[in-house]
DRENDO-1510 file (C-alpha; in Angstrom, 1 decimal, always signed):
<recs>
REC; n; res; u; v; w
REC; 1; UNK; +44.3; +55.7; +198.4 .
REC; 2; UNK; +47.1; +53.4; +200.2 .
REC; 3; UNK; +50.2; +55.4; +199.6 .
REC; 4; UNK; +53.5; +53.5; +199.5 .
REC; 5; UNK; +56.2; +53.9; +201.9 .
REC; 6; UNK; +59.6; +53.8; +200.0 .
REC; 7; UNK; +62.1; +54.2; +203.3 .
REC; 8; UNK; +65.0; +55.5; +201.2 .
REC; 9; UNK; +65.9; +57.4; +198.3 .
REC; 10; UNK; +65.6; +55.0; +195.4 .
REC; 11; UNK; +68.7; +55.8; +192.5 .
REC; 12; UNK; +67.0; +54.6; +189.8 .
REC; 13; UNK; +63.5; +54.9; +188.7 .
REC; 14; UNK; +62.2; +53.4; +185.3 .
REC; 15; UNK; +59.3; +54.6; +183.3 .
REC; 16; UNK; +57.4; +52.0; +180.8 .
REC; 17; UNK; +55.8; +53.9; +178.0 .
REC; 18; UNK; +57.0; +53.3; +175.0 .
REC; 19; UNK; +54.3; +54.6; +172.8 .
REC; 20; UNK; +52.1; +55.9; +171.5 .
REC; 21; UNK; +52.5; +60.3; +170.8 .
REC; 22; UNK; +49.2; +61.2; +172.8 .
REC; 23; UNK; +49.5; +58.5; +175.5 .
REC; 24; UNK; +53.4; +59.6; +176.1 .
REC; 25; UNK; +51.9; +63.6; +176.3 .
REC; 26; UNK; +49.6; +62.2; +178.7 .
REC; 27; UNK; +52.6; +60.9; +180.8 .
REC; 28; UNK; +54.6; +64.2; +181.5 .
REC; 29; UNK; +52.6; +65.5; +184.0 .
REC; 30; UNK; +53.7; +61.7; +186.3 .
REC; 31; UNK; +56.9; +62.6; +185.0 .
REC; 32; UNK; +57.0; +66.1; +186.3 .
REC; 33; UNK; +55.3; +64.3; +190.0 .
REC; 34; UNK; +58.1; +62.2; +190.2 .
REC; 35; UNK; +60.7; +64.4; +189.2 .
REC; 36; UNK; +59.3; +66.7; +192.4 .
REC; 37; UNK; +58.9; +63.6; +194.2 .
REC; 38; UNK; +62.3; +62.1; +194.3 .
REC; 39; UNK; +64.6; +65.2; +192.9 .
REC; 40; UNK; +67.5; +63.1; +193.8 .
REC; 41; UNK; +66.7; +60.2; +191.6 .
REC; 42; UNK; +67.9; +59.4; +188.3 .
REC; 43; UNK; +64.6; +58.7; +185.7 .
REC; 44; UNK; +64.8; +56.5; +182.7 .
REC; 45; UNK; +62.6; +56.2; +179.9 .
REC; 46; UNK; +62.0; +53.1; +177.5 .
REC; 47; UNK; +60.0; +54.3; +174.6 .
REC; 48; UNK; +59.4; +53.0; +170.9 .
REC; 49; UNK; +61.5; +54.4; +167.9 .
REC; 50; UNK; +59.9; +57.1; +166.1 .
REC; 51; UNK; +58.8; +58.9; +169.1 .
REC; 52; UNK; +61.9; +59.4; +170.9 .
REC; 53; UNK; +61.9; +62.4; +169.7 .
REC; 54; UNK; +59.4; +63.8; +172.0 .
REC; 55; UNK; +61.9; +63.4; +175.0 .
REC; 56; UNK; +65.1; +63.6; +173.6 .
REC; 57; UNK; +67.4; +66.2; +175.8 .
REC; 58; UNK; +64.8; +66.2; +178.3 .
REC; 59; UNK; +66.2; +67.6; +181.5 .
REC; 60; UNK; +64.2; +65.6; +183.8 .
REC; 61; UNK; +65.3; +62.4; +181.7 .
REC; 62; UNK; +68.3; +60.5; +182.5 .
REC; 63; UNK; +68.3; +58.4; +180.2 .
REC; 64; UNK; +66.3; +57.1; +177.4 .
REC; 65; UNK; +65.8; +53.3; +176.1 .
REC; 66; UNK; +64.3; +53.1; +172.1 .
REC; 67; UNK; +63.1; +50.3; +171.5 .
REC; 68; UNK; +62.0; +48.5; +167.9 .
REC; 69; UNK; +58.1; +47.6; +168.9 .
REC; 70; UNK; +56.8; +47.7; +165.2 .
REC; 71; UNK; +59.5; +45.3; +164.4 .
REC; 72; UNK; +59.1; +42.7; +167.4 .
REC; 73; UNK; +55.6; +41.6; +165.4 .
REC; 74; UNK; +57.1; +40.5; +162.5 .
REC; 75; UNK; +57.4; +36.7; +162.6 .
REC; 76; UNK; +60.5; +37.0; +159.4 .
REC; 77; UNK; +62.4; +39.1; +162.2 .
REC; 78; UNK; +61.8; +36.4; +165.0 .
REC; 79; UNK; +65.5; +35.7; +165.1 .
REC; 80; UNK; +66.8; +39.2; +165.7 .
REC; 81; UNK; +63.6; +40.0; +167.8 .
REC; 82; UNK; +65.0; +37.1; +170.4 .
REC; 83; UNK; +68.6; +38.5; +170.3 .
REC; 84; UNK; +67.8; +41.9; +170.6 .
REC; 85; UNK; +65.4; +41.2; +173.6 .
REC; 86; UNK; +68.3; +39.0; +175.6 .
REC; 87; UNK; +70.4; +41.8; +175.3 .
REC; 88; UNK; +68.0; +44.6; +176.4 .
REC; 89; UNK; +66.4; +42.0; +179.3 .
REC; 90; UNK; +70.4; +42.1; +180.2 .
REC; 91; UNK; +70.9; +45.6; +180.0 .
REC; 92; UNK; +67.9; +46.7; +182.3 .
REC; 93; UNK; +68.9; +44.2; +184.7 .
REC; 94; UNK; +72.3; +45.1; +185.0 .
REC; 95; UNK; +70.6; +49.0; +186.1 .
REC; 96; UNK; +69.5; +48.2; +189.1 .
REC; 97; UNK; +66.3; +50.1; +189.4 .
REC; 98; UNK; +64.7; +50.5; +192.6 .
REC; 99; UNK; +61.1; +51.2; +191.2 .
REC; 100; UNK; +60.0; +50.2; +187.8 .
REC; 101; UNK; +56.6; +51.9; +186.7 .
REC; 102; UNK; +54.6; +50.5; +183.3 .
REC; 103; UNK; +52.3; +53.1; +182.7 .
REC; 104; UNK; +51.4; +51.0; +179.1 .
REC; 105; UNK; +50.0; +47.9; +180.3 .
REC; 106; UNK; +50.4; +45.3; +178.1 .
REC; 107; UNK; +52.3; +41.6; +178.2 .
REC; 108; UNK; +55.6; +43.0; +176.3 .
REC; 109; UNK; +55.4; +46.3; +178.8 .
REC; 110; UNK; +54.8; +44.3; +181.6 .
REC; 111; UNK; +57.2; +41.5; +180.6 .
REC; 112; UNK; +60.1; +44.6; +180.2 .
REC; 113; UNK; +59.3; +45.3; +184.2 .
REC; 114; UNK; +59.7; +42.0; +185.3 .
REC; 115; UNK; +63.5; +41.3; +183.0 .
REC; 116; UNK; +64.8; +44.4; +185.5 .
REC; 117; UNK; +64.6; +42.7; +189.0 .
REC; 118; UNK; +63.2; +45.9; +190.2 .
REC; 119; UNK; +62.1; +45.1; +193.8 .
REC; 120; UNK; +58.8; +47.6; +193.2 .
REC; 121; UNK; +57.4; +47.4; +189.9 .
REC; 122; UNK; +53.9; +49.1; +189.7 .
REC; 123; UNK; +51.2; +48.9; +187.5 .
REC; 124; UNK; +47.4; +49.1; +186.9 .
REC; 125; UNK; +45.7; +46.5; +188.9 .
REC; 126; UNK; +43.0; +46.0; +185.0 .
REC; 127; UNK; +46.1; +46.3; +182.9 .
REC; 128; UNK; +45.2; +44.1; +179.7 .
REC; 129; UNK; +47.0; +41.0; +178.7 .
REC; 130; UNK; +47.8; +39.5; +181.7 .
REC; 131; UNK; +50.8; +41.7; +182.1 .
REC; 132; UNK; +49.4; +42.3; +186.2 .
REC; 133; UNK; +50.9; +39.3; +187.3 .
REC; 134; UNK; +54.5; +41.0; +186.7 .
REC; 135; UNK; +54.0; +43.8; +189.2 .
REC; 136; UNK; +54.6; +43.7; +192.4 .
REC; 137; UNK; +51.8; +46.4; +193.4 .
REC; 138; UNK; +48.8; +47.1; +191.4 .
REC; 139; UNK; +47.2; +50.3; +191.3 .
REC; 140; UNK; +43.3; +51.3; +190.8 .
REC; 141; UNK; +43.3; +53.6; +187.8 .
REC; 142; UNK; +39.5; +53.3; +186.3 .
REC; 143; UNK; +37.5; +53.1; +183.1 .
REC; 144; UNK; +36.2; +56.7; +182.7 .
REC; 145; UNK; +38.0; +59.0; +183.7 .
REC; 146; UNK; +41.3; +60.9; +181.7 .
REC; 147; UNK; +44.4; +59.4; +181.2 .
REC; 148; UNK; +46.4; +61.8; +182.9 .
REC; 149; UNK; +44.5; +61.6; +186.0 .
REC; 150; UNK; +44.6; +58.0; +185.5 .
REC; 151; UNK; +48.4; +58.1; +185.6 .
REC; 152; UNK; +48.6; +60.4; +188.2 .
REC; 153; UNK; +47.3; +57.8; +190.8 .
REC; 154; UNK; +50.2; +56.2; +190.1 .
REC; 155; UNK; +52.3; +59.1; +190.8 .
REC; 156; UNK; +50.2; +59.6; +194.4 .
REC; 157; UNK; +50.8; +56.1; +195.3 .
REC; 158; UNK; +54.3; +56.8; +195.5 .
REC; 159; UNK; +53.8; +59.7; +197.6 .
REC; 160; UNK; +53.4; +62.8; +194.6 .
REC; 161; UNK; +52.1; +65.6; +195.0 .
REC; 162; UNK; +49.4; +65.7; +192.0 .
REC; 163; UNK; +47.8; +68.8; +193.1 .
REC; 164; UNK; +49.5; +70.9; +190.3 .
REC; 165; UNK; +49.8; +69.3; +187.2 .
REC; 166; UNK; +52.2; +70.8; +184.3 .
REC; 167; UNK; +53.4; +69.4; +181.2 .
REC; 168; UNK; +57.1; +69.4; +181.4 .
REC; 169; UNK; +57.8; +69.8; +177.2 .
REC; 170; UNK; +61.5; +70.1; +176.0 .
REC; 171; UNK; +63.0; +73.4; +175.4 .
REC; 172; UNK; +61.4; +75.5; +172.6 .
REC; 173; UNK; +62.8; +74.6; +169.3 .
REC; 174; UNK; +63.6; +76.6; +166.5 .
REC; 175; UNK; +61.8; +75.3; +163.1 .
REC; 176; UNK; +63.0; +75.5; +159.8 .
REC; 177; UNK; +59.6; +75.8; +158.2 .
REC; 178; UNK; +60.5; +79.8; +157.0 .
REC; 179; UNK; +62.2; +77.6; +154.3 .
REC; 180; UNK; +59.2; +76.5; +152.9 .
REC; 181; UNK; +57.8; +80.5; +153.0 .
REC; 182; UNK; +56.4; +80.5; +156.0 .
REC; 183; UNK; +56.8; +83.1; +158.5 .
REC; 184; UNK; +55.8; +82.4; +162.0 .
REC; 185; UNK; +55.4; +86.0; +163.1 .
REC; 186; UNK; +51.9; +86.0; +161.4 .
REC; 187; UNK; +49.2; +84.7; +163.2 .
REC; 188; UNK; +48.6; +81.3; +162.3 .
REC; 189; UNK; +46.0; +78.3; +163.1 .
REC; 190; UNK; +46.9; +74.7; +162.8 .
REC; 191; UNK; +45.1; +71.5; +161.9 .
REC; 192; UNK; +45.4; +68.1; +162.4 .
REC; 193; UNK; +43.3; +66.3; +159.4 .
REC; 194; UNK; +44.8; +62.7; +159.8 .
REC; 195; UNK; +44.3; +60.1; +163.1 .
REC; 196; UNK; +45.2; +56.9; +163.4 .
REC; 197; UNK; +42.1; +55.6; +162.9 .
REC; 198; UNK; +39.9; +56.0; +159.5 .
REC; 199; UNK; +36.7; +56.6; +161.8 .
REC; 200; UNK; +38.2; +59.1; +163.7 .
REC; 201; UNK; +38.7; +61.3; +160.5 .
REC; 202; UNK; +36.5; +64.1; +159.8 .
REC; 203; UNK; +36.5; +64.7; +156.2 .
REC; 204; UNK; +39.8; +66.5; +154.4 .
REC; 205; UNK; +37.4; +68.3; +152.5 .
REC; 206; UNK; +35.8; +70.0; +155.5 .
REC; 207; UNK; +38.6; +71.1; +156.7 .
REC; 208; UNK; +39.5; +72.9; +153.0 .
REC; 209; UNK; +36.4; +74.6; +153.2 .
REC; 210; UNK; +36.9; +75.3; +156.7 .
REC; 211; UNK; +40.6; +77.0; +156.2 .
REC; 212; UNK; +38.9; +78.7; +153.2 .
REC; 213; UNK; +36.8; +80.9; +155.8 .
REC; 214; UNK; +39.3; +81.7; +157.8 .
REC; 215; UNK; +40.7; +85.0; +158.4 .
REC; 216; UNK; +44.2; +83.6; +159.5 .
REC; 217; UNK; +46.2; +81.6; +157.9 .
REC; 218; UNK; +46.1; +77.5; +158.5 .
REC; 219; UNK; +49.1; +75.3; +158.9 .
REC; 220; UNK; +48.4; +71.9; +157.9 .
REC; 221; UNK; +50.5; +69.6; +160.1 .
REC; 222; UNK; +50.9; +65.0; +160.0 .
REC; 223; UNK; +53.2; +62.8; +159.5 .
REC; 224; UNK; +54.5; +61.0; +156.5 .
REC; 225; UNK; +51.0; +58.9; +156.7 .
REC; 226; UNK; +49.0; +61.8; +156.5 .
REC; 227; UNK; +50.5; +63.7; +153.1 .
REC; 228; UNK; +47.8; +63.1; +151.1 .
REC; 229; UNK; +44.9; +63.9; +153.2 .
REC; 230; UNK; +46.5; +67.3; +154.3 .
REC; 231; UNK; +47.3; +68.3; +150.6 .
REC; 232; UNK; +43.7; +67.8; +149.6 .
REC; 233; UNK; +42.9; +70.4; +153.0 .
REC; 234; UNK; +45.0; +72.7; +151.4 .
REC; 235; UNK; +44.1; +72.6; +147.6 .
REC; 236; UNK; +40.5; +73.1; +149.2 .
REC; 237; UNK; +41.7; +75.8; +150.7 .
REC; 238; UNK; +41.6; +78.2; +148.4 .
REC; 239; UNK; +44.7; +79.2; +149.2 .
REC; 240; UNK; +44.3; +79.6; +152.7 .
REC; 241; UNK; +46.6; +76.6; +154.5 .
REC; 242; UNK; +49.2; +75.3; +153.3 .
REC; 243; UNK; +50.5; +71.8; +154.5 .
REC; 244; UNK; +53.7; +71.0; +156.5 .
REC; 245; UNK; +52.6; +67.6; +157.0 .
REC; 246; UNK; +56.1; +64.7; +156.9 .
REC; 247; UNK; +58.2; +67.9; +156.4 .
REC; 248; UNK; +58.7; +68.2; +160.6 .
REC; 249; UNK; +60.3; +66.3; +163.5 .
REC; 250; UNK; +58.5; +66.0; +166.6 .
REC; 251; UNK; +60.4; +68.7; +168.0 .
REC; 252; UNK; +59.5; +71.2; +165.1 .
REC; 253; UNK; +55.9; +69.8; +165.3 .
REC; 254; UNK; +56.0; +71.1; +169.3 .
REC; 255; UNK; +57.2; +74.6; +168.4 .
REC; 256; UNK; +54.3; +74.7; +165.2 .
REC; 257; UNK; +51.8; +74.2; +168.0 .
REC; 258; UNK; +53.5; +76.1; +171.0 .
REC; 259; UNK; +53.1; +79.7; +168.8 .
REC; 260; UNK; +49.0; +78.7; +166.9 .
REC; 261; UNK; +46.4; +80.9; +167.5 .
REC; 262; UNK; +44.3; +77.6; +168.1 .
REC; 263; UNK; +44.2; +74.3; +167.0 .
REC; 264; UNK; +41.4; +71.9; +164.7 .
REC; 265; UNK; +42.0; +68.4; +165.3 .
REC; 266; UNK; +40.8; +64.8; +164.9 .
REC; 267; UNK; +41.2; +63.0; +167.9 .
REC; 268; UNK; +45.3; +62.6; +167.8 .
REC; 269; UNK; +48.2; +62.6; +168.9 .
REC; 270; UNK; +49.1; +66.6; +167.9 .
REC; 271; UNK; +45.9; +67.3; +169.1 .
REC; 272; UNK; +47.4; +66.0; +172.7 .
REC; 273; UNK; +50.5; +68.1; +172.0 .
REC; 274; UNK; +48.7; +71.7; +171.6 .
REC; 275; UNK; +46.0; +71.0; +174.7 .
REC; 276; UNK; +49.6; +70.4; +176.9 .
REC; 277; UNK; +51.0; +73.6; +175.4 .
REC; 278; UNK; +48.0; +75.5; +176.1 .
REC; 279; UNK; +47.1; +76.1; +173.2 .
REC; 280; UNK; +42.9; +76.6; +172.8 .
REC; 281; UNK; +41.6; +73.3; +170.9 .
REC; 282; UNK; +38.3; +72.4; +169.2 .
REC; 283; UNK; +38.3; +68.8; +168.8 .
REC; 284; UNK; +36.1; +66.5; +166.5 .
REC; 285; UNK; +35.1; +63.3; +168.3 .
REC; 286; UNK; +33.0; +60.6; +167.2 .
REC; 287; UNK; +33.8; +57.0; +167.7 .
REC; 288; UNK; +36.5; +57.9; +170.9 .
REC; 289; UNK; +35.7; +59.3; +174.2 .
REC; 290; UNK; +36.6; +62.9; +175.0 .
REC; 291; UNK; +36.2; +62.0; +179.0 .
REC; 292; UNK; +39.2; +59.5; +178.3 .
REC; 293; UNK; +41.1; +60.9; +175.6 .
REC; 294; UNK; +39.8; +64.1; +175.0 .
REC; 295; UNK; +41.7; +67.4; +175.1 .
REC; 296; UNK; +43.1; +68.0; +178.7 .
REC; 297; UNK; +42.9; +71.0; +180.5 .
REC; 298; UNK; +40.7; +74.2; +180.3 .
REC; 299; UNK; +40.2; +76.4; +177.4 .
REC; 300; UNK; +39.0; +73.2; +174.7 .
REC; 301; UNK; +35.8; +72.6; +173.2 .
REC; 302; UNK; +34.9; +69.6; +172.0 .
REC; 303; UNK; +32.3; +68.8; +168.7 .
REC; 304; UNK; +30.8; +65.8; +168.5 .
REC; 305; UNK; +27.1; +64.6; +168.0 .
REC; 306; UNK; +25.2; +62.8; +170.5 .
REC; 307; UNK; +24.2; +59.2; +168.8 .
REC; 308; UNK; +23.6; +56.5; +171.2 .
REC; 309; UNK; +26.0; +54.3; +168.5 .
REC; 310; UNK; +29.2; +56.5; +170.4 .
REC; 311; UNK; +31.5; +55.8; +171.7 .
REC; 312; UNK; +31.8; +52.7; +169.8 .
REC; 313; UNK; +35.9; +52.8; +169.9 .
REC; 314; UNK; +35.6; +50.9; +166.1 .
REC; 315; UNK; +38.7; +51.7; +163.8 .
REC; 316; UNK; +36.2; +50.6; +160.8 .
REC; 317; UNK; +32.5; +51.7; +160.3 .
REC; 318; UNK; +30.2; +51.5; +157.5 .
REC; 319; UNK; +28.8; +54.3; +158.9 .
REC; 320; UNK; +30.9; +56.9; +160.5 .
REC; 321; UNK; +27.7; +59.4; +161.0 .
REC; 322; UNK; +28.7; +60.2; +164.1 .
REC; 323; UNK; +31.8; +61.9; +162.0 .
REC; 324; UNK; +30.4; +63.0; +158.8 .
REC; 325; UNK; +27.1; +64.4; +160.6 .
REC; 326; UNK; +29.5; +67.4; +162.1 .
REC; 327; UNK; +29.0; +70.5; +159.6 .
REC; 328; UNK; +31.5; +73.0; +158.5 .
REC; 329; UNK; +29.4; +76.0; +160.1 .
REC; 330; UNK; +29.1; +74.1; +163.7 .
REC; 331; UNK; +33.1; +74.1; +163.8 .
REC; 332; UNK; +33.4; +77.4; +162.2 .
REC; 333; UNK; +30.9; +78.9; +165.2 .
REC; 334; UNK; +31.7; +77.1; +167.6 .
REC; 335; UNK; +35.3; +79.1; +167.1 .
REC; 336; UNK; +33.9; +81.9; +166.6 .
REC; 337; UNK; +32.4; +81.7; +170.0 .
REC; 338; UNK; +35.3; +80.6; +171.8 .
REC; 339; UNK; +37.6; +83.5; +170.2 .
REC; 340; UNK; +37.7; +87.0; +169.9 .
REC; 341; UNK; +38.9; +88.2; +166.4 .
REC; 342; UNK; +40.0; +86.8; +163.2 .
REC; 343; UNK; +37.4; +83.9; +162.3 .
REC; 344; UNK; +35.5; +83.2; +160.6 .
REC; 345; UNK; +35.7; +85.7; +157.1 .
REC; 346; UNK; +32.7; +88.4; +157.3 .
REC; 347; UNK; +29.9; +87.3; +154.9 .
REC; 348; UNK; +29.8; +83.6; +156.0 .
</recs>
């Protein structure tokens, strides 16, 4: 790969990623390149509001620019849409950033690197919606392969040392949740019922059953979005989990998955969060691709059934078989093979 020769110490670097959770955990490890690469260099972040939270007192983060995404959609808010983007096209310009790097690739992202003036502004040479034609070098980063690595040719392009790749996450935060009568010195599993996507779902019901078998405890973890379908895991239950989900920041959310025994998921942005962290993860694929988005790192197992319909990448489906044909006892032995102790209870 053609490697860029940047002759001095640039001052400013900018980072284009405004959303969404996954796809930002996905980025840390470029972060943590860069930071290594240029040590010197002060690195800004634009990202969307609600997930600021994710990098908020980061120490390898200068600076971080929230944006209001959701709302630039809304025709009714056209007005204030066009104000607030003259004044944030100002802002950026008036940085001076040597290297500007959109890692989301899309026409707003790639509009955003053109309004700084950045000399070098670097993106994927397939990124969607024309937004290529605002870089000023284009990068290879490929169909199938995981988007870490995918962002990490970025990183080696500008001369980064990808060989060792960490997931630079805040400082551990201290959660409130032994308010609600939890206690995190027991030994806990964690799962992650809702996703984005309706087809990427496996049923809330499985997941009951599945925490109902369980020698350790489950926390049930989502946002605001996800309420309902965690409180029908935990009335299934049996008294088993019991559900956290809109009760925690981001932040809390990170330390929940930093101290978990191991992690259930739908393919999601937690998910993302506890594979970073380490944390073992059996993850429930169906219309996604694991090779793309699956958990990173070593340690993860991921269930999913073979149909020649999937990956189909459909947010709505009929038919989500490739979901609904994964059984409670395939999860609950497929952790019991990839743990010690503590699952599932004897007698199932």
């Amino acid at each position: 790969m053609e490697i860029l020769i940047y002759k001095k110490v640039p001052q400013k670097i900018l980072i284009i990623k405004p959303s969404s959770l996954g796809d930002i955990v996905h980025s840390l490890p470029f972060l943590n390149a860069i930071r290594d690469r240029f040590p010197k260099s002060e690195i800004h972040w634009v990202v969307a509001r609600g997930l600021e939270g994710l990098l908020e007192g980061h120490p390898m983060i200068s600076k971080l620019w929230i944006i209001n995404k959701d709302n630039w959609k809304k025709i009714k808010n056209i007005k204030g849409t066009v104000s607030e983007l003259k004044d944030l096209f100002k802002s950026l310009k008036k940085e001076k950033f040597d290297i500007v790097v959109d890692l989301q690739g899309l026409l707003r992202s790639g509009v955003l690197a053109a309004a700084t003036g950045a000399s070098v502004r670097i993106g994927f040479s397939e990124a969607r919606e024309g937004s290529r034609i605002f870089y000023t070098h284009r990068v290879k980063g490929g169909k199938d392969i995981h988007a870490v690595d995918r962002y990490l040719k970025i990183a080696k392009f500008l001369g980064s040392d990808v060989a060792d790749i960490k997931f630079p996450f805040p400082l551990s935060f201290s959660s409130q949740l032994s308010a609600l009568g939890f206690q995190f010195q027991d030994e806990y599993a964690v799962f992650v019922p809702g996703a984005r996507w309706r087809t990427k779902r496996w049923p809330s019901e499985r997941f009951g059953e599945l925490a109902s078998i369980l020698s350790v405890k489950t926390l049930v973890v989502g946002g605001k979005s996800d309420i309902d379908i965690s409180n029908r895991v935990a009335a299934g239950s049996k008294g088993n989990a019991m559900s956290v989900a809109g009760m925690t920041s981001i932040k809390e959310l990170i330390d929940i998955m930093r101290k978990a025994k191991f992690v259930v998921s739908n393919d999601s942005g937690p998910m993302h969060i506890a594979a970073a962290l380490g944390v073992p993860v059996f993850a429930i694929f169906g219309p996604t691709n694991p090779l793309r988005t699956g958990p990173y790192g070593k340690g993860h197992v991921v269930i999913r059934k073979g149909f020649e319909c999937s990956p189909c990448y459909k947010k709505g489906c009929k038919d989500v078989r490739c979901m609904d044909a994964v059984s409670v006892k395939e999860v609950a032995e497929t952790i019991c093979q990839g743990t010690l102790k503590g699952l599932p209870k004897k007698g199932y």
